[in-house]
C-alpha positions in Angstrom: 12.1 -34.3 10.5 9.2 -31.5 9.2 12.0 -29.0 9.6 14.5 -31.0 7.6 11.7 -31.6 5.0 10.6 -28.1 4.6 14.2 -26.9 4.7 14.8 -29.5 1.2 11.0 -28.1 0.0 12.9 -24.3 0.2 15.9 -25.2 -1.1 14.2 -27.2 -4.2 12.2 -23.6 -4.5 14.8 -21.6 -4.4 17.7 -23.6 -6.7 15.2 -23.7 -10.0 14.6 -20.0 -9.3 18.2 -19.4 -8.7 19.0 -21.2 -11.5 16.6 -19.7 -14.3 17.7 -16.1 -13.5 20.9 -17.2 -13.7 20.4 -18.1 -17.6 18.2 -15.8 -18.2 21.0 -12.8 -16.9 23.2 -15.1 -19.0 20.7 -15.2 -22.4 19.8 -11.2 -21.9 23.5 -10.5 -21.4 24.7 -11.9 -24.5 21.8 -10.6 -26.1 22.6 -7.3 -25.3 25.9 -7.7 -26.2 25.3 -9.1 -29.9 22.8 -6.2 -30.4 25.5 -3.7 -29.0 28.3 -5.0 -31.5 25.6 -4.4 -34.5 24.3 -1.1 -33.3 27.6 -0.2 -33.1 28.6 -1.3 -36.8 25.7 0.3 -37.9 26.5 4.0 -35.8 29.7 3.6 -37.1 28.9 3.0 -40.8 26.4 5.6 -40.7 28.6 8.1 -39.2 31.9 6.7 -42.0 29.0 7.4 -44.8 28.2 10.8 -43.7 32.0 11.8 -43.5 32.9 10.3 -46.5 30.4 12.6 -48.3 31.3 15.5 -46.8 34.6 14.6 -48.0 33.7 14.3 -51.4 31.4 17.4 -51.1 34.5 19.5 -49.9 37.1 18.0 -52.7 34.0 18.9 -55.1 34.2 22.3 -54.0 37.5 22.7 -54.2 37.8 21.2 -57.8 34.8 23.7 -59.0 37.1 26.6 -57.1 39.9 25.8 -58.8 38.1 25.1 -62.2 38.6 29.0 -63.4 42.3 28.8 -63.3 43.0 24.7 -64.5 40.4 25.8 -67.4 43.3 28.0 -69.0 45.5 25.5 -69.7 48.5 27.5 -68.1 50.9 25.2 -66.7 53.1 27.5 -65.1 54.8 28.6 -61.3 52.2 31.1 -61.3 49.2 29.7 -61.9 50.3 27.0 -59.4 51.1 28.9 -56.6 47.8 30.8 -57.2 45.8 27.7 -56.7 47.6 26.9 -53.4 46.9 30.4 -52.2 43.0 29.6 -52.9 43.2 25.7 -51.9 44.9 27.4 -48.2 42.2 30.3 -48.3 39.3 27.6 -48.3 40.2 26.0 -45.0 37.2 25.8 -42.4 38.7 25.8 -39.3 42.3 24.3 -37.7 41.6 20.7 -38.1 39.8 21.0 -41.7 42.7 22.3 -44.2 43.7 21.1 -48.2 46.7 19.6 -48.1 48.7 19.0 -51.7 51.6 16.8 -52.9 53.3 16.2 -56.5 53.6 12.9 -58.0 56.7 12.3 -56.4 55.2 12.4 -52.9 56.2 15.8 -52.6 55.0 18.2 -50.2 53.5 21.3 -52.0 51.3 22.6 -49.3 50.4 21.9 -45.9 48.9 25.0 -44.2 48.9 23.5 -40.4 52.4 21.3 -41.2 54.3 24.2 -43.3 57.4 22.4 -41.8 56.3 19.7 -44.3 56.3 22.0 -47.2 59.3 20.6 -49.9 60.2 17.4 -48.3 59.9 14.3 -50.0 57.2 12.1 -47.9 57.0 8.9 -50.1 58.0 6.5 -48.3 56.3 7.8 -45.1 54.6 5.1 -42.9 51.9 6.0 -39.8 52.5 3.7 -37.0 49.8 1.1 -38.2 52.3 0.9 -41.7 50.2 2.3 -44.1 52.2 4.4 -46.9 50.4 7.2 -46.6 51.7 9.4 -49.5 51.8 6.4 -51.9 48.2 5.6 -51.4 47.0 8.9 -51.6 48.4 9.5 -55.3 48.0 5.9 -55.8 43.8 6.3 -55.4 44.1 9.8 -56.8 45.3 9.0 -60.1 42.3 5.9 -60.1 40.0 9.0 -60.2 39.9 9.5 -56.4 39.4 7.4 -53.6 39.8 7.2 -49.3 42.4 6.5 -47.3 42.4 5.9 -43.7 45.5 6.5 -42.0 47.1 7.9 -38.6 47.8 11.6 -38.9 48.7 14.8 -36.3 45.8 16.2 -35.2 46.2 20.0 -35.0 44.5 20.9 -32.6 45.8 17.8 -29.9 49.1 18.0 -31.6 49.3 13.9 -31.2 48.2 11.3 -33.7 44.7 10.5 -34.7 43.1 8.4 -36.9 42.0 10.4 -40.4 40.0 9.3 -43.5 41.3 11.5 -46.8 39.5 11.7 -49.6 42.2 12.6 -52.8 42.1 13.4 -56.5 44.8 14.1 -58.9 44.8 17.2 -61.5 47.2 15.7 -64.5 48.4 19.0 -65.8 49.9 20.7 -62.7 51.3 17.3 -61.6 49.4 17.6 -58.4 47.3 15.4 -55.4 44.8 17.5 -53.9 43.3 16.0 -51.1 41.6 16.9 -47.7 40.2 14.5 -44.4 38.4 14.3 -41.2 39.8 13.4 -38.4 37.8 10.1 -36.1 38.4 10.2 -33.0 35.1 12.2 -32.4 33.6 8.6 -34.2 35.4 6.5 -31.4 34.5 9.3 -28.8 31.0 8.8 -29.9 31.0 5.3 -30.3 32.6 5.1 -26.6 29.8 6.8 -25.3 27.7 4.2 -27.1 29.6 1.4 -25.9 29.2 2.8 -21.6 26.1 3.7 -22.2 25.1 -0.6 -23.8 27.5 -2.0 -20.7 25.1 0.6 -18.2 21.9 -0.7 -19.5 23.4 -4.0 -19.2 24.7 -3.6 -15.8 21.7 -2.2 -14.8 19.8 -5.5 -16.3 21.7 -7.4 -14.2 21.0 -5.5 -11.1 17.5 -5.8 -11.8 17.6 -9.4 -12.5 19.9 -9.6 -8.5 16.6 -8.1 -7.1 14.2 -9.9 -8.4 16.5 -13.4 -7.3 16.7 -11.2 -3.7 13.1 -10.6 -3.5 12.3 -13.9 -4.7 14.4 -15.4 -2.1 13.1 -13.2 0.7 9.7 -14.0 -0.6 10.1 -17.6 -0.2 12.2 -17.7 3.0 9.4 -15.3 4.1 7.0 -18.1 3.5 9.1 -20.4 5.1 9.9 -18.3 8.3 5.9 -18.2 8.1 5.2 -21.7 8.0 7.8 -22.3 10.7 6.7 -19.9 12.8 3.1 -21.2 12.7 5.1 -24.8 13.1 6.7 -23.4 16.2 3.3 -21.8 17.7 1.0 -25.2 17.3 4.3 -26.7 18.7 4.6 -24.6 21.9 0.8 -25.0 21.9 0.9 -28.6 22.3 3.7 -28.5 24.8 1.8 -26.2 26.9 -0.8 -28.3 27.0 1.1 -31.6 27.7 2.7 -29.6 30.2 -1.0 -28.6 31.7 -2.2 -32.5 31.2 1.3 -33.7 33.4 0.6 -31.2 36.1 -2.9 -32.1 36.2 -2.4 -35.7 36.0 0.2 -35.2 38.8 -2.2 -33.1 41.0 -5.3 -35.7 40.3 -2.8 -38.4 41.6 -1.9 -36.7 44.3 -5.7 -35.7 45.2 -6.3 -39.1 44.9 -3.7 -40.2 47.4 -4.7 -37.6 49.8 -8.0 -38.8 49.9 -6.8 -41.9 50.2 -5.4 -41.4 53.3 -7.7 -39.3 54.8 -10.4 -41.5 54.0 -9.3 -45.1 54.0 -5.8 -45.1 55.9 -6.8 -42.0 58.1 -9.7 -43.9 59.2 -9.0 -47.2 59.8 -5.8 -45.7 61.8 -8.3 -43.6 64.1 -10.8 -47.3 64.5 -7.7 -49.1 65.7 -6.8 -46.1 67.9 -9.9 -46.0 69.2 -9.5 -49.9 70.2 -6.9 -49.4 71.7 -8.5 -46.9 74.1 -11.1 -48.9 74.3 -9.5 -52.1 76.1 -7.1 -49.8 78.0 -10.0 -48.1 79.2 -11.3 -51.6 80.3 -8.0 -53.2 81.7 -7.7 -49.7 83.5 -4.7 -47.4 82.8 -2.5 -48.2 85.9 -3.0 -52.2 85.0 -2.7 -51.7 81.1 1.0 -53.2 80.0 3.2 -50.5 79.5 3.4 -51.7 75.7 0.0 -51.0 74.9 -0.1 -47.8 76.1 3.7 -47.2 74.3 1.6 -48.8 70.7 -1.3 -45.8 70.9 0.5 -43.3 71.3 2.7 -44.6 68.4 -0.6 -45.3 66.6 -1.3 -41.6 67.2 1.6 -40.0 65.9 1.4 -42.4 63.3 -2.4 -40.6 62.7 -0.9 -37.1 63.2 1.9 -37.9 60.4 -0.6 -39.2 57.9 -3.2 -36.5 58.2 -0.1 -34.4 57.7 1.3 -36.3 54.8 -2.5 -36.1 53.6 -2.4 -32.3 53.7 1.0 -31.8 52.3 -0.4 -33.9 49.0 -3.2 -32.1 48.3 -4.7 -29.6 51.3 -8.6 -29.0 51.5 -8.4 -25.5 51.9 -7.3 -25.4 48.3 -10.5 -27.1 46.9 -12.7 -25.7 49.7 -11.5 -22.3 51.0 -9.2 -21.1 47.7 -5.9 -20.3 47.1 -5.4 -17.6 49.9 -6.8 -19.8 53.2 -4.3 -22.4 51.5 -1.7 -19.9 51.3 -2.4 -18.6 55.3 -2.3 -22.3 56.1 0.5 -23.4 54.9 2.8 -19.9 56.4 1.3 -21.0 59.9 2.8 -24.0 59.3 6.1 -23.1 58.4 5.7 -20.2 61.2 4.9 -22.9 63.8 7.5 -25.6 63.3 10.5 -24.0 61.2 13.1 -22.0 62.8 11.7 -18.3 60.6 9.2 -16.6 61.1 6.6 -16.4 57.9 4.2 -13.7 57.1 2.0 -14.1 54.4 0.2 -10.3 52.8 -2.5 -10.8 50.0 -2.8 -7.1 48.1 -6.3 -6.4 45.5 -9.1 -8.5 45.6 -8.9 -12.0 45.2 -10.9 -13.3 42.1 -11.7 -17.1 41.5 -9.1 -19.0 39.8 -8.8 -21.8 38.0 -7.8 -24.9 39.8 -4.1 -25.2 37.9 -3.3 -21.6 38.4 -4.1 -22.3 42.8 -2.3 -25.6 42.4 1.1 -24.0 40.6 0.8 -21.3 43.1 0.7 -23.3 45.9 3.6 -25.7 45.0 5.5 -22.6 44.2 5.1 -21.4 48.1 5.6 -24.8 49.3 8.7 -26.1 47.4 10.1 -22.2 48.4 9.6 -22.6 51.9 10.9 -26.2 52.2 14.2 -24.4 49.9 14.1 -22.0 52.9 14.3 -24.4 55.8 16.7 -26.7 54.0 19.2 -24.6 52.9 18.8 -20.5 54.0 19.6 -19.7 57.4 16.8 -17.0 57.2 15.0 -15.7 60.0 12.1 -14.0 58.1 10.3 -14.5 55.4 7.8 -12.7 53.4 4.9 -14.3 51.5 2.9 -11.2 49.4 0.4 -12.6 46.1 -1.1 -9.5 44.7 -4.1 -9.7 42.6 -4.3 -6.4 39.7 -6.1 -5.7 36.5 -3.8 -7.2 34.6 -3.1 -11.2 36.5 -1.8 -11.8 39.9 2.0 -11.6 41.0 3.6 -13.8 43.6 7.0 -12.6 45.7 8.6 -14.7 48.2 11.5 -13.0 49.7 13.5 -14.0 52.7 16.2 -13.2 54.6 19.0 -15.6 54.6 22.4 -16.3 53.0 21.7 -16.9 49.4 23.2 -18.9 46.9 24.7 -18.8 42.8 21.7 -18.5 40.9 23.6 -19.6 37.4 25.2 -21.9 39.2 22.7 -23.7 40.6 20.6 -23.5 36.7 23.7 -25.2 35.1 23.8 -28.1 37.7 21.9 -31.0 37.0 22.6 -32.7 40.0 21.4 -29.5 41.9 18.3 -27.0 41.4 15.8 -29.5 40.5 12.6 -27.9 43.0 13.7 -24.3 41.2 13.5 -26.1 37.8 10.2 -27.8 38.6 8.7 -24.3 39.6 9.9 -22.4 36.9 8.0 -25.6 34.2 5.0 -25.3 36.5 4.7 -21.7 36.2 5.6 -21.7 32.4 3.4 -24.5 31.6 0.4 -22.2 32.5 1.6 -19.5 30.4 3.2 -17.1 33.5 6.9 -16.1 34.0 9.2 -17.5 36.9 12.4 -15.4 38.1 14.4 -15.7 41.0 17.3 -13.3 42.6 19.8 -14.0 44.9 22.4 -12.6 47.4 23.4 -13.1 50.7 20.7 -11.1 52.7 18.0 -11.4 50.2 16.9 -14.5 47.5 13.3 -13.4 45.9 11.4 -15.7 44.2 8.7 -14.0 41.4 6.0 -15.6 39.7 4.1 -13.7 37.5 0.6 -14.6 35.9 -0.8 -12.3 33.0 -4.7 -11.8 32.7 -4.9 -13.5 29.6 -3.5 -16.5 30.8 -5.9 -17.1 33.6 -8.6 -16.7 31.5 -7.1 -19.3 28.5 -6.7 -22.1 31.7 -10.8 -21.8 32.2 -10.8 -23.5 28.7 -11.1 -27.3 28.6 -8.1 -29.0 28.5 -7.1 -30.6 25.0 -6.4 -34.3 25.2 -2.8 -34.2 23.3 -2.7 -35.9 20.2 
């Protein structure tokens, strides 16, 4: 339920933070792309204004060049073909020329078109429609104008777009007229328009990160919070876990001394009553059932003080872990059908009650696995103390079994499951290996943990 709750806390974070970059991307784009359409009116206007007065700078020029000769008032072939001569002589380069055409629209001189030169171009169209002859003469004879048109460039030998800038001179009959060709405007303004959609794109990419980092950031937080969730949680189950076992071994001490001290005894008085009046009625005399009920009263004894033992044995609270440990493989050596050997390795420190307790269950539900189910004929017992914890290996020698098998089974492997909670609950690791020949058991305790189990136990909240 906290998860699920946190997970909507996230989300609600994230969404409005999703959601404002998302318009603000949105805003910044369509900012950007207002003030790119009016940057690029203005470049473009700017750029038309410059060309158009170096176009009316060159016709200028070319009007006060031909001024000597339209001066004298000759109206002749000669004077005419004089002017063309200079009008061709004054072209700056292969793509700036003088071009000139009667009133008729036709061709008088061309110097980069002399294929032109003669014909009658007026009703020529460019492939946009525009007359181009016919408004040529038509804003020359207004005193000059522009004209923007499609024309072949020279010097790329396809069409272009041109501005033209044309006057008229009344007594030769003539259009004079020159242009600039603007694709280097749209080249330009090209440039412009990639360079606008990189910052833009580049905007956006910005505005992706920050949304990534702010979404790392929070899940960050979140993976935080859950993580600390997680830790406080295992915490707790640890120590439920370490308030179960204990609860389980108090009970278990409990009935132990129970019978040791209450059952145990009053077993033993009766016994002893029993001796008492056979001792009296004599032996020979004493009915055969009374002699049959004490010695049922003293295996009865024998099977109590061993039930006592397995519960909870003294040598545990009394002698430590390792006479426990020696005790219990003498048992198993004397009445099961292996023989047990039990090696201690390092010096043996004193450990906290749960960390003997676990142990000891460990040994004890292994060696009852043992004589239940492996065959084995030896066993080894070897708990070795280090620097760093203590390490427990019980390894025998019998037939094995599935290992992932038996984990999967809930109906079987409930003693291995019980050992590996009890050795997890006090912070160790539990593994076991088997084969046919060889099953080890291995419980490992780190140093750290020990020394966390001398604290007080936490009542659970």
């Amino acid at each position: 339920m906290i998860v699920r709750t946190r997970a909507r806390f996230l989300l609600l974070a994230i969404l409005p933070l999703l959601l404002s970059l998302g318009l603000i991307a949105l805003a910044m784009r369509q900012q950007q792309q207002d003030l790119s359409r009016r940057e690029r009116q203005v470049v473009e206007n700017a750029i038309m204004a410059a060309k158009e007065v170096e176009l009316l700078n060159r016709v200028n020029q070319a009007r006060s060049a031909l001024a000597p000769l339209y001066d004298t008032r000759r109206d002749d072939d000669e004077i005419r073909a004089e002017a063309l001569q200079l009008l061709t002589a004054m072209a700056s380069g292969i793509d700036d020329y003088f071009f000139v055409f009667d009133a008729s629209g036709r061709n008088l001189l061309h110097p980069r078109q002399p294929e032109l030169q003669g014909q009658d171009l007026w009703d020529l169209q460019d492939p946009q429609g525009v007359h181009v002859i016919r408004e040529l003469i038509a804003r020359a004879h207004e005193g000059g104008g522009y004209v923007r048109y499609l024309w072949e460039k020279p010097s790329a030998r396809t069409l272009k777009p041109k501005l033209a800038y044309a006057i008229s001179l009344p007594r030769w009959n003539m259009m004079i007229g020159t242009g600039v060709y603007l694709d280097d405007i749209q080249a330009t303004l090209a440039r412009l328009d990639a360079q606008v959609d990189e910052n833009v794109t580049t905007t956006m990419l910005w505005i992706a990160a920050i949304a990534v980092l702010g979404i790392v950031l929070i899940g960050g937080c979140g993976l935080v919070l859950n993580l600390g969730d997680a830790r406080v949680a295992d915490a707790k189950l640890r120590n439920l876990a370490r308030q179960v076992v204990k609860s389980q071994e108090d009970e278990r001490a409990h009935l132990s001394r129970e019978l040791h001290d209450s059952t145990s005894q009053t077993l033993v008085s009766i016994k002893l009553l029993l001796e008492s009046a056979l001792t009296q009625l004599g032996r020979e005399a004493a009915p055969a059932a009374l002699q049959r009920a004490v010695q049922r009263l003293g295996d009865a004894l024998h099977q109590v003080r061993r039930i006592s033992h397995r519960l909870r044995p003294a040598e545990l609270d009394t002698l430590g872990l390792p006479a426990a440990l020696d005790d219990l493989a003498a048992e198993f050596d004397q009445h099961g059908r292996a023989r047990v050997a039990l090696q201690l390795w390092g010096e043996a420190p004193t450990l906290p009650d749960e960390v003997n307790t676990v142990l000891f269950r460990v040994v004890q539900e292994s060696l009852t696995n043992i004589e239940k189910h492996a065959r084995a004929s030896r066993v080894q017992i070897r708990l070795i103390f280090h620097a760093g914890g203590l390490r427990l290996r019980i390894v025998d020698d019998g037939i094995g079994f599935d290992v992932p098998a038996i984990r999967v089974d809930p109906r079987r492997g409930i003693g291995m499951r019980n050992m590996r909670e009890r050795v997890e609950s006090i912070g160790g690791s539990f593994t076991i290996a088997s084969q046919p020949g060889r099953t080890a058991v291995l419980a490992e305790l780190p140093q750290r943990a020990i020394e966390r189990l001398r604290e007080p136990v936490q009542e659970a909240a």
